[in-house]
N, C-alpha and C positions, 0 to 999 in steps of 0.2 A: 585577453580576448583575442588578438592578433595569432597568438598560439593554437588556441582552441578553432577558430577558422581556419588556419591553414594546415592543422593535423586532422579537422575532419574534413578537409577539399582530399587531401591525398589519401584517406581512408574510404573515401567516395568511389575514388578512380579505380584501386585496388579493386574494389568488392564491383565492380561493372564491370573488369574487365574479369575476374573470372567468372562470369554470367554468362559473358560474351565467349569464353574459353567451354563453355560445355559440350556445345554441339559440336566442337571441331575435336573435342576429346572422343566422342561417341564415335566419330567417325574414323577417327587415328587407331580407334579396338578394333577395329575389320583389316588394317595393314597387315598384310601376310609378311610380316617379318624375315622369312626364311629366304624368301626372294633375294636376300641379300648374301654375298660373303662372304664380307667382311664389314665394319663398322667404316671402313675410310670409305667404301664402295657408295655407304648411305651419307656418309659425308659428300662425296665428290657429287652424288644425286641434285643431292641439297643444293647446294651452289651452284649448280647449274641452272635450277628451278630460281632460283632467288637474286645471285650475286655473279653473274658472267662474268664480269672483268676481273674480281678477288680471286687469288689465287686460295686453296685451301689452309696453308698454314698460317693465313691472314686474316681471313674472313672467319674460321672456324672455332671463334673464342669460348663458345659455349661448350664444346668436347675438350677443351684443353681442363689439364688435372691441376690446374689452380682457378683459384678467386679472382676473376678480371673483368675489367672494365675497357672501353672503348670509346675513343671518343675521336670524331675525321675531321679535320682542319677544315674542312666547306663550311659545316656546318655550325660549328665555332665562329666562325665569320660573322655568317647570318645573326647569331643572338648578338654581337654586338662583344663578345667575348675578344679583349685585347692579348694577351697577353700569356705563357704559359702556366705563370701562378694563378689566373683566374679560371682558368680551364680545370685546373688540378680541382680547385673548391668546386665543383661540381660533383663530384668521386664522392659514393655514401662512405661516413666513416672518416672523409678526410679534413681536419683541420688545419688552420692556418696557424704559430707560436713568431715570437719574434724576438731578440733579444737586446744588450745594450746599442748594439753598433746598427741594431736593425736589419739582422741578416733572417729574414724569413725563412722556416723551413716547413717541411707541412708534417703533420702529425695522424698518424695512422691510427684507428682506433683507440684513441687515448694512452699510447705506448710512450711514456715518458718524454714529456713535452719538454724537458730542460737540453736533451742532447740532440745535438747535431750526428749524423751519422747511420743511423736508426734505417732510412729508407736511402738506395743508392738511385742514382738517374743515370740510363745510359741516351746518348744522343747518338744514333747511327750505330749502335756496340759501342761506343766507346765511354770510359766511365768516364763522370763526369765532377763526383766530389774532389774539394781539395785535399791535402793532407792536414794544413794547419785546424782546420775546423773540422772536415770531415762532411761540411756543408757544400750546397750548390746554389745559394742566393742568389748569385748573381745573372744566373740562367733562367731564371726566375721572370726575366724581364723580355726573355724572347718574344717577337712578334709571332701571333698566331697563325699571321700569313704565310711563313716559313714553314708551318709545321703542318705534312702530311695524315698525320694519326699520332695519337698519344694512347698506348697500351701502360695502364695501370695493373699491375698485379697485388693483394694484399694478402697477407702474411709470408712468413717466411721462408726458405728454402725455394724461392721460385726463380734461381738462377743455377745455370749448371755448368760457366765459362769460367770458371775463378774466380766470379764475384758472387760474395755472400751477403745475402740481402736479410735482412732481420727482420721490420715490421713491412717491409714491400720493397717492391721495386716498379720505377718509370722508365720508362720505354719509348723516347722521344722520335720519331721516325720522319725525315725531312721529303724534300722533294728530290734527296739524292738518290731517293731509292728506286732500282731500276724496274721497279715492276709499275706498268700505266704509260702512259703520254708522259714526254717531259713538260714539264711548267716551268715559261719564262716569264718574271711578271715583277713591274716595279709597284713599292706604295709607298704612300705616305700617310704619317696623323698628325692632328692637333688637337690640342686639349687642354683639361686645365692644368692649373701649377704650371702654366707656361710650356707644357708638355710640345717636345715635337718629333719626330720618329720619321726617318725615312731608311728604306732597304729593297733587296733585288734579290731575287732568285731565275737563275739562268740552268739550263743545260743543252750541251751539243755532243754532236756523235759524228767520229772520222771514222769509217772504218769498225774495225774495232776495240777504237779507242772512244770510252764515255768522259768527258769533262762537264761536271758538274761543280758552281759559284756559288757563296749566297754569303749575304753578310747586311748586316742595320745596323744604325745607330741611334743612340736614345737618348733625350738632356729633357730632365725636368727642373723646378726652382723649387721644388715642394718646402714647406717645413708644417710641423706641426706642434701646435701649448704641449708643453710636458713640464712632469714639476708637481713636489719639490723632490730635490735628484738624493743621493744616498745620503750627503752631508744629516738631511734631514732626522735619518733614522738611531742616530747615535752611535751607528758601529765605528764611525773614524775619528771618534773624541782617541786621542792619545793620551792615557794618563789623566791627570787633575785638567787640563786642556777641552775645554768645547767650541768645538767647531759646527754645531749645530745654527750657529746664526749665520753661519755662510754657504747655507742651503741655498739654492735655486732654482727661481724656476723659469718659463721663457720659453722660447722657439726652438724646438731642436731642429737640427739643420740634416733635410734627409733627401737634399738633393743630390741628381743622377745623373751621372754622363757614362756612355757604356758605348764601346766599338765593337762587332764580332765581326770575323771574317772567316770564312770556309771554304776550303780546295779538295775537289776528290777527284781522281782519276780512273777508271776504272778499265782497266785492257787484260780479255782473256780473263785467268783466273785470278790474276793480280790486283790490287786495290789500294793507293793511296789516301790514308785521310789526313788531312790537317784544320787545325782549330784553333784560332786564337781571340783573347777575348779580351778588353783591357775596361775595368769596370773602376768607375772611380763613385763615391758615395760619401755624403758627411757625416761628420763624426756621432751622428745621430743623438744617442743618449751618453755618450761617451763612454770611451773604452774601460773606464772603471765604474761607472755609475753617476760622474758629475756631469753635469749638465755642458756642452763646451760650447767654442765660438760661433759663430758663424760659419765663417769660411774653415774649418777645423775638417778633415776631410781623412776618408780610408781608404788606399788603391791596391784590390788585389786581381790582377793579373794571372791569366793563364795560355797557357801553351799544348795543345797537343800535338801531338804526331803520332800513326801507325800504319803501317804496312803488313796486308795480306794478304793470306791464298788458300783459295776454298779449291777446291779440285774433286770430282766423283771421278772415280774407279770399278766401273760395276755397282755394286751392293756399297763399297767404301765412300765415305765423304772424309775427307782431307783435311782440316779448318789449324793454321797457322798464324799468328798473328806477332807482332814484335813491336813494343811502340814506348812512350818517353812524353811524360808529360810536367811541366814546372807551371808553378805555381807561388805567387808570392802575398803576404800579408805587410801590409804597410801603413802606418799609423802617424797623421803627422799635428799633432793639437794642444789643447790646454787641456791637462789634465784634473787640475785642483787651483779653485777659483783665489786671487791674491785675498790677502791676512790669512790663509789657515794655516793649523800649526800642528806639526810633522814634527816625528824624534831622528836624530841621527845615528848611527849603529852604538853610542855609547850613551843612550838612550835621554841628551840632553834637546832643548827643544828646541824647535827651528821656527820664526813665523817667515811664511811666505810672502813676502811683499810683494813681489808682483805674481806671483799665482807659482804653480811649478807645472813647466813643459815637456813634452817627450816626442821624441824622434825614433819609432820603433818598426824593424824590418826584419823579416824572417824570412827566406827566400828557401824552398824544397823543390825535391825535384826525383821523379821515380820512373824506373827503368822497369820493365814489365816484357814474358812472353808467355805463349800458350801455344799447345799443339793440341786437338781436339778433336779425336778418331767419330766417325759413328757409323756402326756397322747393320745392315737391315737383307743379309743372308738368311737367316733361320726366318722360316714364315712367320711372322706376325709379331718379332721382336725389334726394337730398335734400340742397338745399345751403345752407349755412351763411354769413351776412357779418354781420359785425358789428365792433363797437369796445368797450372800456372803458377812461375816463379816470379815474383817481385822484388824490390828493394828500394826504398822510401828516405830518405836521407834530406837533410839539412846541409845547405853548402853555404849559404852568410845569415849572420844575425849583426843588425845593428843596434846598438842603444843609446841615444844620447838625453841626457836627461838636465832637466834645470839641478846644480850641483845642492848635493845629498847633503853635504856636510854647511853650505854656507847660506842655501837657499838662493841664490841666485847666480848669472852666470849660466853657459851649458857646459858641462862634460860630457867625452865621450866614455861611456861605462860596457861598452862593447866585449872588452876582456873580462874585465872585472866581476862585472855587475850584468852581464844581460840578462833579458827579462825571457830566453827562451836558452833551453841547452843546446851548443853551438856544434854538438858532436849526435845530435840525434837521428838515430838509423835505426831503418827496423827490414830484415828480411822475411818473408813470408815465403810457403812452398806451401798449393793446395793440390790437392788429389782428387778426380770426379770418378767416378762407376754408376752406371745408371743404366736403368731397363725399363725401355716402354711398349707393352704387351697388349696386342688385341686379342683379349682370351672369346672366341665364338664372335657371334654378330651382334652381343649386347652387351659387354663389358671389357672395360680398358683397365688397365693396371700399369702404375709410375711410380718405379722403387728406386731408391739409389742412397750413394752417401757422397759429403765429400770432406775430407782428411785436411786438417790446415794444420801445418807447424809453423809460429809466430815467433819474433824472438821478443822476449818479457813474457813470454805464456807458457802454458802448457797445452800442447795438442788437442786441438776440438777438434770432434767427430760429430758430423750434423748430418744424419741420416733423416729421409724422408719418405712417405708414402704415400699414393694417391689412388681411391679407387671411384671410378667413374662407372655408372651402370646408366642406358637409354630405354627404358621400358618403352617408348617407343618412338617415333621418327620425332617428336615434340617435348620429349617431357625425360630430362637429365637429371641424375642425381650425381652427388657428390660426396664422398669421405677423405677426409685428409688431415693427414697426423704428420710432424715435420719438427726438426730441430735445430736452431740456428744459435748464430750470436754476431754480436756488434763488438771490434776491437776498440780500445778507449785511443780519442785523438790526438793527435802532437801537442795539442791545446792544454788536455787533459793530464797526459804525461808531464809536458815538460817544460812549463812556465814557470820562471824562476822572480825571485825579487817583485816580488807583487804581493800588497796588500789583498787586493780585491778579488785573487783569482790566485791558487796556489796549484801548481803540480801535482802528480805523484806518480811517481814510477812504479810505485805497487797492485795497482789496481788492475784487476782481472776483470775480462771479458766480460760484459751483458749475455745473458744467456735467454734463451726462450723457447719451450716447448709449447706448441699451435695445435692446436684440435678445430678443426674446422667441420660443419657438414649443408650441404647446398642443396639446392630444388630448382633447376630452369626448366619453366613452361615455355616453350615456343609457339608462336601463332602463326603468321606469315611476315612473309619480310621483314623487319626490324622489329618488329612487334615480339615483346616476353616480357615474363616475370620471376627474377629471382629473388631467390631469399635464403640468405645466410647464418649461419649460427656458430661462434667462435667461442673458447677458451684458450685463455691465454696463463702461462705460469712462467714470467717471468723472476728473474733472479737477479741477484750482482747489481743493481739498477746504480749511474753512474750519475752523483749531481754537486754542486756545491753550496746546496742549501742552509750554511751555517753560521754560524758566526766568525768564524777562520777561514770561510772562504776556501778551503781545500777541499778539492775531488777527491769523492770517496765513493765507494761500494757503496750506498747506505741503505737502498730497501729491497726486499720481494714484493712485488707485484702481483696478486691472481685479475685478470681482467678477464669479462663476460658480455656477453650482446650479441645483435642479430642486426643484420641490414635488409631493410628489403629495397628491392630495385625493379624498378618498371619503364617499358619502354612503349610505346603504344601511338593510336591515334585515337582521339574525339570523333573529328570529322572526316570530313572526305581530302580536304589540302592542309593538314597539319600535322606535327608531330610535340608529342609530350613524353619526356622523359624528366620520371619523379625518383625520389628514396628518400628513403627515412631510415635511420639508424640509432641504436640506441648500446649506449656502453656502459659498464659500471664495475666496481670490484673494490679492492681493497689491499693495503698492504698486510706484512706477518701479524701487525699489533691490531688488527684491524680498521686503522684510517683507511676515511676516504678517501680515492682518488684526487690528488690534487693537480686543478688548473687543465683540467679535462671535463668538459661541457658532454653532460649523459644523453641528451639529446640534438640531433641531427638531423634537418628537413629542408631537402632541395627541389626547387621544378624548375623544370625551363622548359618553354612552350615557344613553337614555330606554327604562325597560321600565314599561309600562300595564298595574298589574293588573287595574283599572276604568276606566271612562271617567272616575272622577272624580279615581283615585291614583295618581299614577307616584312611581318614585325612578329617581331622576337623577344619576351619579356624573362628575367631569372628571378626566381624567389628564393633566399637564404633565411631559416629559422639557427640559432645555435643556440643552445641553454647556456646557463649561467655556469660557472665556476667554481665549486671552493679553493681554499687555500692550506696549503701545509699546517701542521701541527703547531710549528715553531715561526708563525708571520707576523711578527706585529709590526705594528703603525711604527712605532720606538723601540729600542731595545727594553724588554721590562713591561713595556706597554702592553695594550689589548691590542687582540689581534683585528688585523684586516678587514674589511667586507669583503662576501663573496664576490670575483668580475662578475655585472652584471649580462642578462641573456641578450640578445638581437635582434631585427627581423629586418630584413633589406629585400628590395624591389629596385630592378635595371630596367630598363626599356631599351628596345634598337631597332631602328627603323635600316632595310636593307635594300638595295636596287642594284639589279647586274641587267646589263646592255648586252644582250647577244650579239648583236650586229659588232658592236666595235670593241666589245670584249674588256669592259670598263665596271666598276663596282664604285657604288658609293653607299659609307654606312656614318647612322647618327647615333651614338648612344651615351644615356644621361645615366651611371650610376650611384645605389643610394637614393630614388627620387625621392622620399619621405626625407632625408639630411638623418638618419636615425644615425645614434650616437653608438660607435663600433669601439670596444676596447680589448687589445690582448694583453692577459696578465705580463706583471714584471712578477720578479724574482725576487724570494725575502732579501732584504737588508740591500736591496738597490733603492729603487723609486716608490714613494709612497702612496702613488696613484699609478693606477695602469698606463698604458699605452694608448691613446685617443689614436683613432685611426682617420682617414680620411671619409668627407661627409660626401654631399653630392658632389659628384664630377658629370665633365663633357668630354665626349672625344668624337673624330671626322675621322676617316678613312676614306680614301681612294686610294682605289686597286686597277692598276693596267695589266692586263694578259698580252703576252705578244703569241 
């Protein structure tokens, strides 16, 4: 029933607001087009009439030759919206997955919910996945207050700096960015699970020297029932041996302590960044599938640094960059709960008497540059060459483990025995070419490719297309055909000595060719309607869905669906921004999609009763789930039930003081306590993942 109300509220809106859309169409047929010439000419029009302060390569998302979304840190505020992972679940299309350790990552149109890697995040340009996962969880937890705009792009080929993005790319943009007023401003929150969060964002200007600060911090006590952990499902009986009675279940521990700090300098054409992040979390679901202690905890740590330099030349733009980022995974817990029984390499049996431990670190670290020409001589081209070289490397791995052969005791199995390859390196060399053409005053054309030599690969070529036509000052269409791929991660390659999770050095590249085609209706001001329509044919898909537990190539993918997106108002002081997205397809044998939800249905609504009070409500529909071919309950067993579907409801009550330039916000998420689950993975957890029910959180915000 919940469903059926909330797909006909948003089919309501739809079908009003192109009612509403007639008359300004009838009148948009009398624009003498020609008056214009050039397509930027009608751009730069536009934002003048609408967006004064945006500059046009900012504001102007709806002529851009990809699928993007937008969304402005003010505004996010207002709904009561904490955080950047909750921001993202706003984006039609975009789902939340999660795995043993609890490292969320979001999932683009149902594009293989098992890997990390898939969508890249840049924060300021600068990339922000790690090497060991290929994930960015941990950024995940940024304060929204920090964050200027979050440009979403989906599908793939929508980078042209050396980063190859496969099912999307995020676009995190702070208040480092020199276009607008600087923003100095301290907050804090509280909330539940103990929740408390406080951070700053500063900038000053000597001269022409720009120094811009910002950095939070976050500790939650969160835990949440999970259970019963893999013990349960019969894949770790060794032998005549069951260890199916030392299944558990209990609290997993998914508490959060996270530091960020950030420094950018910016003088002339020069530009300093630096990033560091020190993110600690519990051992959640544990690193193999069992359930661990309390205090059982995962610290991965990162570092960036880069230095550049944009410089114009006439028609030339200049774009160098040099930069070095490390990054570490570290695992310190109970792995396997005391009595279970383990074989030793001469395959006699071990009982574990007091459980068996593991002390495990992987520390990498990657050197990275780019030079990146664009040249806009020839009328109405703007073309793109450039390069970026990489190289990816492991410099420690530790392993100490409760001892193999006696069952108790630690060893250090470092040399031996570690659990990652200690000599792992990978160089990378991409190549960009690219031309973006305003053919007349109604059509734009975005061609290009870019060339990567990987080492374990063989050379991909991921060429793109993009053709954009304005029929007229409102009303955008879209074509776009693109080819990408996802490199498999150090995870994936090179986990050695592990049951629950095997390597492989073999495994070739995810691959995906995108067929996309768009419609923007424009109104006035933020006011539009898109609607998307995607095929996907992906390939090589990368998982370890099995009973060995080894990464493998193992399916082709064809995925289908359409998103529609609306941005609009009701009344006279509100804003509503809806979509609804629906996905679906199948693999070569023709299975269903698995652990990918066909349906998607968002709103979030802002009504102003003053300038200084809004409330702000979000609604989240997700469908349900199936499961792999191969899921059961037990090994041998029947399989799984479908994860079941959802529907959540936030509320935020918001107030900003003009006078003394202060914000206070209240928001209660989940008000209904509805019960949220994101699937586990066969032969882990016999039950999903129960997520969190109703929460609180307080914000205040000082502007200086």
């Amino acid at each position: 029933m919940k469903v059926r109300v909330f797909t006909a509220f948003l089919l309501l809106t739809l079908t009003t607001l192109f009612l509403q859309a007639e008359e300004p169409i009838q009148e948009l047929a009398q624009v003498d087009l020609p008056k214009y010439t050039s397509l930027t000419q009608q751009i730069d029009e536009e934002l003048q009439q609408f967006t004064e302060t945006a500059t046009a390569t900012k504001a102007n998302e709806p002529y851009q030759p990809y699928i993007i979304s937008v969304l402005t840190g003010k505004e996010l505020e207002k709904l009561g919206i904490a955080t950047l992972q909750e921001a993202l679940q706003l984006i039609p299309g975009v789902d939340m997955s999660t795995d043993l350790l609890d490292a969320k990552t979001p999932i683009f149109r149902g594009s293989n919910p098992y890997a990390f890697g898939q969508v890249k995040l840049l924060i300021d340009g600068m990339l922000a996945n790690d090497t060991f996962y290929d994930g960015f969880s941990s950024y995940l937890y940024m304060p929204i207050e920090m964050i200027k705009r979050i440009e979403v792009v989906r599908g793939p080929g929508s980078r042209t700096d050396g980063i190859n993005a496969y099912a999307g790319s995020i676009q995190v943009i702070t208040y480092a960015e020199e276009i607008g007023e600087p923003v100095n401003r301290v907050f804090a929150k509280a909330g539940s699970y103990d929740t408390s969060v406080a951070g700053f964002t500063s900038t000053a200007t000597e001269g022409k020297l720009r120094i811009h600060a910002d950095g939070y911090y976050h500790r939650d006590d969160k835990t949440l029932f999970a259970g019963p952990d893999a013990a349960a499902t019969g894949a770790f009986n060794f032998g005549p041996f069951d260890n199916t009675a030392y299944a558990q279940s209990g609290q997993a521990p998914l508490q959060t302590t996270t530091f960020a700090l950030v420094l950018q300098l910016d003088y002339n054409a020069f530009t300093l960044k630096t990033r560091q992040t020190q993110f600690t979390h519990g051992s959640a679901y544990g690193i193999n599938g069992f359930l661990p202690r309390e205090d059982d905890r995962v610290y991965t740590p990162a570092y960036l640094l880069e230095l550049g330099w944009d410089e114009h030349f006439g028609d030339l733009e200049a774009i160098v960059k040099i930069g070095t980022k490390y990054d570490s995974f570290k695992s310190d817990a109970r792995l396997l709960a005391p009595g279970f029984v383990i074989q030793d390499s001469n395959g006699t049996p071990i009982i574990l008497t007091d459980g068996f431990y593991g002390l495990h670190e992987a520390d990498q670290r990657s050197f990275y540059q780019s030079t990146y020409l664009k040249y806009s001589c020839i009328d109405n081209h703007m073309f793109t060459i450039g390069y970026r070289l990489s190289r990816e490397e492991t410099y420690n791995i530790t392993t100490i483990t409760t001892n193999r052969d006696t069952g108790s005791g630690l060893v250090d199995y470092s040399d031996t025995l570690p659990f990652s390859d200690p000599d792992a390196q990978r160089d990378t060399a991409m190549f960009t070419l690219q031309d973006q053409w305003e053919i007349g005053t109604q059509w734009g054309l975005l061609y290009g490719i870019n060339i990567e030599n990987a080492s374990l690969t063989q050379t991909q070529y991921d060429p793109r297309i993009s053709l954009v036509y304005q029929s007229n000052i409102q009303r955008i269409f879209k074509a776009i055909y693109s080819h990408s791929h996802r490199n498999p991660s150090w995870q994936e390659l090179y986990t050695l000595n592990n049951n629950a999770r095997v390597g492989n050095t073999d495994l070739k590249p995810e691959t995906v060719d995108a067929f996309e085609l768009a419609m923007i209706q424009k109104f006035n001001g933020k006011r539009y309607l898109q609607i998307n329509l995607f095929y996907l044919m992906n390939k090589d898909q990368i998982d370890k869905n099995n009973a060995a537990h080894v990464y493998l190539n193992n399916q082709n993918t064809n995925i289908y669906g359409l998103e529609l997106e609306l941005s609009t108002s009701l009344l006279d002081n509100d804003q509503l921004y809806a979509s609804y997205s629906y996905v679906d397809g199948s693999d070569e044998d023709g299975n269903p999609l698995p652990n990918v939800a066909h349906h998607l249905a968002k709103v979030s609504y802002l009504y102003h009763f003053t300038p200084e009070f809004n409330v702000g409500t979000v609604l989240k529909y997700v469908g349900s789930k199936s499961r792999t071919d191969n899921d059961p309950i037990i090994v041998g067993g029947p399989q799984r039930n479908n994860t079941p579907s959802y529907f959540t409801a936030d509320l935020a009550l918001h107030y900003y003081n003009y006078a003394n330039r202060f914000s206070l916000t209240g928001s209660v998420k989940n008000i209904a306590d509805a019960e949220v689950y994101y699937p586990s993975e066969p032969y882990t957890y016999v039950n999903d993942y129960l997520q969190e029910g109703r929460t609180f959180m307080f914000t205040l915000s000082k502007d200086f």
